[in-house]
Residue frames as a rotation matrix with the C-alpha (Angstrom) as fourth column:
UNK 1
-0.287 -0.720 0.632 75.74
-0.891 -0.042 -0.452 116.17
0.352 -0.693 -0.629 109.91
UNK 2
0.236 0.421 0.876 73.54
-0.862 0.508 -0.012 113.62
-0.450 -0.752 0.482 111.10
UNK 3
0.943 -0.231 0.239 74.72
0.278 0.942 -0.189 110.81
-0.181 0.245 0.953 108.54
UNK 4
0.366 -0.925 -0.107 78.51
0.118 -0.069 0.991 111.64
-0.923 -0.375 0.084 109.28
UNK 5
0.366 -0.386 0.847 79.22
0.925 0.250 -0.286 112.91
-0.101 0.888 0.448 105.82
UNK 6
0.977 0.101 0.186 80.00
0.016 -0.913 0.407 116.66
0.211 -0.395 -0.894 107.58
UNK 7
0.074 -0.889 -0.451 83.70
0.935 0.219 -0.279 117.80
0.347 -0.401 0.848 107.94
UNK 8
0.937 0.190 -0.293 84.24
0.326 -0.776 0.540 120.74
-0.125 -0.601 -0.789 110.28
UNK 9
0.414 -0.810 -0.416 87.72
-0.804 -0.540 0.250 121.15
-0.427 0.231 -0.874 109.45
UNK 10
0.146 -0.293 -0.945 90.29
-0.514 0.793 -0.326 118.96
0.845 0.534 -0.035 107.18
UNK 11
0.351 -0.025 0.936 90.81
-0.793 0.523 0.311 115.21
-0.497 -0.852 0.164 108.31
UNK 12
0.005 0.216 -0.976 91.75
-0.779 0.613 0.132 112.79
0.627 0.760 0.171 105.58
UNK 13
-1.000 -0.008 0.012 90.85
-0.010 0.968 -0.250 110.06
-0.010 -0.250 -0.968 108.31
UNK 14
-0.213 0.968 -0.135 87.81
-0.004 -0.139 -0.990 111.19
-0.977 -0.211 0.033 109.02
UNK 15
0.468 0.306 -0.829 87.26
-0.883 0.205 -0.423 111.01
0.041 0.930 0.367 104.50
UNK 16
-0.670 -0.245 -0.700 88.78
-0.667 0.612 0.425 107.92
0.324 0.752 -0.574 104.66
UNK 17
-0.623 0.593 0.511 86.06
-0.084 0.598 -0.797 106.66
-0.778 -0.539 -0.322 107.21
UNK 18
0.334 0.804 -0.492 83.40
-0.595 -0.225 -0.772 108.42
-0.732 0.550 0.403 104.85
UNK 19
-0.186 -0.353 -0.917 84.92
-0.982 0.066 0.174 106.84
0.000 0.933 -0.359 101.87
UNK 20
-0.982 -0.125 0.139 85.07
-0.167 0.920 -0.354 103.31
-0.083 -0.371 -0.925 103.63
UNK 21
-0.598 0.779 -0.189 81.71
0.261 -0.034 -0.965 103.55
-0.758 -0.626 -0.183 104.93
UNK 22
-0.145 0.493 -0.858 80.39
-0.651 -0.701 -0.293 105.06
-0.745 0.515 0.423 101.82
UNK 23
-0.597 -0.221 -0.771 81.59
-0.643 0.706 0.296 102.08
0.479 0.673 -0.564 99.34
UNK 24
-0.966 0.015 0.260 80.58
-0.197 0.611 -0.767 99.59
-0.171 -0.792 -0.587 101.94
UNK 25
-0.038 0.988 -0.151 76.74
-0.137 -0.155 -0.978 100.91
-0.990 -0.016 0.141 101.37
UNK 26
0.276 0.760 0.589 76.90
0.537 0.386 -0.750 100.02
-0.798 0.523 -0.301 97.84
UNK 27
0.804 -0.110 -0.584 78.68
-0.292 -0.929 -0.227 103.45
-0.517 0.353 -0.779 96.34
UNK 28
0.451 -0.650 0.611 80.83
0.885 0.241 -0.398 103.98
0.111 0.721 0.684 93.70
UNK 29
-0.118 -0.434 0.893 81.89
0.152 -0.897 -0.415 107.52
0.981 0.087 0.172 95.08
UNK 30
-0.207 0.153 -0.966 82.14
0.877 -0.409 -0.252 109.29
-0.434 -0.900 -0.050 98.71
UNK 31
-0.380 -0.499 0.779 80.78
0.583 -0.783 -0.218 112.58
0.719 0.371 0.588 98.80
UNK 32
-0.121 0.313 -0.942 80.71
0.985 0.153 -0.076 115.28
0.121 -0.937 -0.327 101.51
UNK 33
0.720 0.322 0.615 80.00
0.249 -0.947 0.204 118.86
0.648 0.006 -0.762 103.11
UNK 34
-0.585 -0.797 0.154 82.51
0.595 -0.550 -0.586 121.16
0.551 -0.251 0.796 104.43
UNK 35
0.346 0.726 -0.595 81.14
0.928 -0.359 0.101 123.45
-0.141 -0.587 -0.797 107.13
UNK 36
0.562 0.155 -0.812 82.63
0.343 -0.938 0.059 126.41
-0.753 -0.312 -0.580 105.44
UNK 37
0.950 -0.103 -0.293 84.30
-0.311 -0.355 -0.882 127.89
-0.013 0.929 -0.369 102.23
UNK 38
0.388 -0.853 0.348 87.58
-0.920 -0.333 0.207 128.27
-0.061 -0.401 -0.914 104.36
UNK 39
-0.067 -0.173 0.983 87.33
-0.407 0.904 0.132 124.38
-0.911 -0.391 -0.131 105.02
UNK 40
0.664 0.227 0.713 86.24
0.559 0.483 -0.674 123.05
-0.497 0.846 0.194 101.13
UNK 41
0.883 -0.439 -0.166 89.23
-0.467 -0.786 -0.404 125.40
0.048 0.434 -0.899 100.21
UNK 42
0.357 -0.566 0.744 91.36
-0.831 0.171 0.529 123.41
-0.426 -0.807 -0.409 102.42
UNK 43
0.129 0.192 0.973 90.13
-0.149 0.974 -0.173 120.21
-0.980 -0.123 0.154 101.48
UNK 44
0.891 0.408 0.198 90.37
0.082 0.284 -0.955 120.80
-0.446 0.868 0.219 98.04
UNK 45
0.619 -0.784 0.034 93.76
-0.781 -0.620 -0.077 121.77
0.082 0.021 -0.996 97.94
UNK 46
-0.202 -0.885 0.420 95.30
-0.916 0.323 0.239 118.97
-0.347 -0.337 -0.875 99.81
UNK 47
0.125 0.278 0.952 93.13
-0.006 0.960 -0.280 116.25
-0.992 0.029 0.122 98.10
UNK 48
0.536 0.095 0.839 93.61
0.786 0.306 -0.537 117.54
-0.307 0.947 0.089 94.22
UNK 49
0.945 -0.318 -0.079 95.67
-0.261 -0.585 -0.768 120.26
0.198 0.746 -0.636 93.95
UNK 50
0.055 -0.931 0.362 98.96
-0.981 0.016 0.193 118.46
-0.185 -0.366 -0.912 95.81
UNK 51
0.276 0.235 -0.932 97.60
-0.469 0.880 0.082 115.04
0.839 0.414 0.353 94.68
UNK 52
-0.811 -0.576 0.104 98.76
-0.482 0.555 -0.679 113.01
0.333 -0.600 -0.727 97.68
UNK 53
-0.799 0.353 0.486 95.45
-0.486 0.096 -0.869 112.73
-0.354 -0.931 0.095 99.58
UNK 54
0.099 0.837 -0.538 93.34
-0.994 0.059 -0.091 112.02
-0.044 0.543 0.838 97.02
UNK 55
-0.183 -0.541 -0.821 95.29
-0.512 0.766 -0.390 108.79
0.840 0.349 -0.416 96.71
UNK 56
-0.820 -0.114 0.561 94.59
-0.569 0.268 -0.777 107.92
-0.062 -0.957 -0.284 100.14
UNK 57
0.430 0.838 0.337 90.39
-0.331 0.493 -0.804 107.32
-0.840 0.234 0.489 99.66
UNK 58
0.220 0.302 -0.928 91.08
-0.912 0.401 -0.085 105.69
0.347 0.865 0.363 96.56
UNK 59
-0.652 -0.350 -0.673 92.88
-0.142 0.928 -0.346 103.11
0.745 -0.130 -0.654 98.17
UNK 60
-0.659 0.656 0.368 90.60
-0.375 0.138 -0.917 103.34
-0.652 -0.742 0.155 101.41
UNK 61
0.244 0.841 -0.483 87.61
-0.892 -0.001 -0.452 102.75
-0.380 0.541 0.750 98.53
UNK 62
0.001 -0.317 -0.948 89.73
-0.721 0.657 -0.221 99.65
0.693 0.684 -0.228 96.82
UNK 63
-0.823 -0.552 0.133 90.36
-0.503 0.601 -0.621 98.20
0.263 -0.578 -0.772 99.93
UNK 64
-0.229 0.923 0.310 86.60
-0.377 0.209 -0.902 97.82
-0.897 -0.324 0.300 100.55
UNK 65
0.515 0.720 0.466 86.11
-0.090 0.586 -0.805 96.88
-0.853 0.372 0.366 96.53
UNK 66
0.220 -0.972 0.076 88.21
-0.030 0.071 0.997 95.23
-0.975 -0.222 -0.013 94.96
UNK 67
0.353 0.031 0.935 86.95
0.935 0.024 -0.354 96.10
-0.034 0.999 -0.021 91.13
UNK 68
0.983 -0.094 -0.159 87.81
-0.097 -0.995 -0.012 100.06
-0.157 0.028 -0.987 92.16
UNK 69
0.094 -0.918 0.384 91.27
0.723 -0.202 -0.660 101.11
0.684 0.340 0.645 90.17
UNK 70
-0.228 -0.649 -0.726 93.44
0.886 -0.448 0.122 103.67
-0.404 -0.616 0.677 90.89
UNK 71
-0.856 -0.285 0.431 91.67
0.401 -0.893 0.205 106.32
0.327 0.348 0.879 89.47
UNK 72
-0.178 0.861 -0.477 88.99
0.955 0.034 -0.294 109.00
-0.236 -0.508 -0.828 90.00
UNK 73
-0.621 -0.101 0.777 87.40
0.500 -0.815 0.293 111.88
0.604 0.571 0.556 89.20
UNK 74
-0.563 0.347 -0.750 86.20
0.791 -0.038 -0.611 114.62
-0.240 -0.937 -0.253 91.39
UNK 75
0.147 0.655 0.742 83.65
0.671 -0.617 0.412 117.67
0.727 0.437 -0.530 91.79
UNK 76
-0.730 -0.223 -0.646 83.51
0.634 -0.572 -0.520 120.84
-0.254 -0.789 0.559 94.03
UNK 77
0.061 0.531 0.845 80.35
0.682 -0.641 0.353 122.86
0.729 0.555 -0.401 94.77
UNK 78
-0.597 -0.741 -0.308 81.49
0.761 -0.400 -0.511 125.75
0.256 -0.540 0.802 95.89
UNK 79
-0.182 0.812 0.555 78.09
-0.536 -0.555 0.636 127.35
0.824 -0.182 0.536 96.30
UNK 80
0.402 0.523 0.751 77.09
-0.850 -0.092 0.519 124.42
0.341 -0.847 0.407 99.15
UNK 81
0.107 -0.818 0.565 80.47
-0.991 -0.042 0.126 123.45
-0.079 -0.574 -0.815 100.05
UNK 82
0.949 0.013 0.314 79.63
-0.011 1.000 -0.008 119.41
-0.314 0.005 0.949 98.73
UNK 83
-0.136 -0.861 -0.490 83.17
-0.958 -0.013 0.287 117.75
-0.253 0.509 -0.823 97.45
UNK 84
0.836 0.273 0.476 82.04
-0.177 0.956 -0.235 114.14
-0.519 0.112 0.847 95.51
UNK 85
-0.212 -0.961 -0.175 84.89
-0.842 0.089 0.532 111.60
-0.496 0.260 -0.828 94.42
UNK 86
0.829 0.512 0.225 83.81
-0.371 0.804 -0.464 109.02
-0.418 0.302 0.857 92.00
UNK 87
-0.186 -0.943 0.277 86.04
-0.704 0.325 0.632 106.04
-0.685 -0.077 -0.724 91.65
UNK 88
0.291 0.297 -0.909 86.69
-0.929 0.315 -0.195 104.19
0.229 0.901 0.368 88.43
UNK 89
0.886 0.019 0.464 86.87
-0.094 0.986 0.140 100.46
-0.454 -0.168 0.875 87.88
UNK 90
-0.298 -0.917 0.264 89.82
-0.190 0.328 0.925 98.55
-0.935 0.226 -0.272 86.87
């Protein structure tokens, strides 16, 4: 919680901060913790199984570097709720 990579319930602003804020430092990926199955259910749903949101941090991630493409590949651990998005180069 304390380095603001913690989502208590869905936000895709609040991932696109992390995402921003994540590149910024140097990353090629954002990844974060869900404070509960219920929530990393949520989140996973509306970022990769409807595809819309995911699209959101990629651009949020391009805008900050401008070698990041439009694609990305993601993870879910569904044991301690992490979700990591690593973004590919053009």
């Amino acid at each position: 919680m304390h380095n603001g990579l913690y989502l208590k319930s869905y936000d895709i602003k609040a991932i696109e901060a992390m995402t921003i804020n994540s590149v910024k430092a140097g990353r090629r990926y954002v990844e974060f913790k869900c404070a509960s199955k219920a929530v990393l259910q949520e989140a996973s749903d509306k970022l990769f199984k409807t595809g819309s949101d995911v699209w959101r941090i990629v651009k949020a991630a391009g805008s900050v570097d401008k070698t990041i493409g439009s694609g990305c590949t993601y993870s879910c651990d569904k044991k301690l709720f992490v979700i990591r998005v690593d973004f590919k180069r053009k």
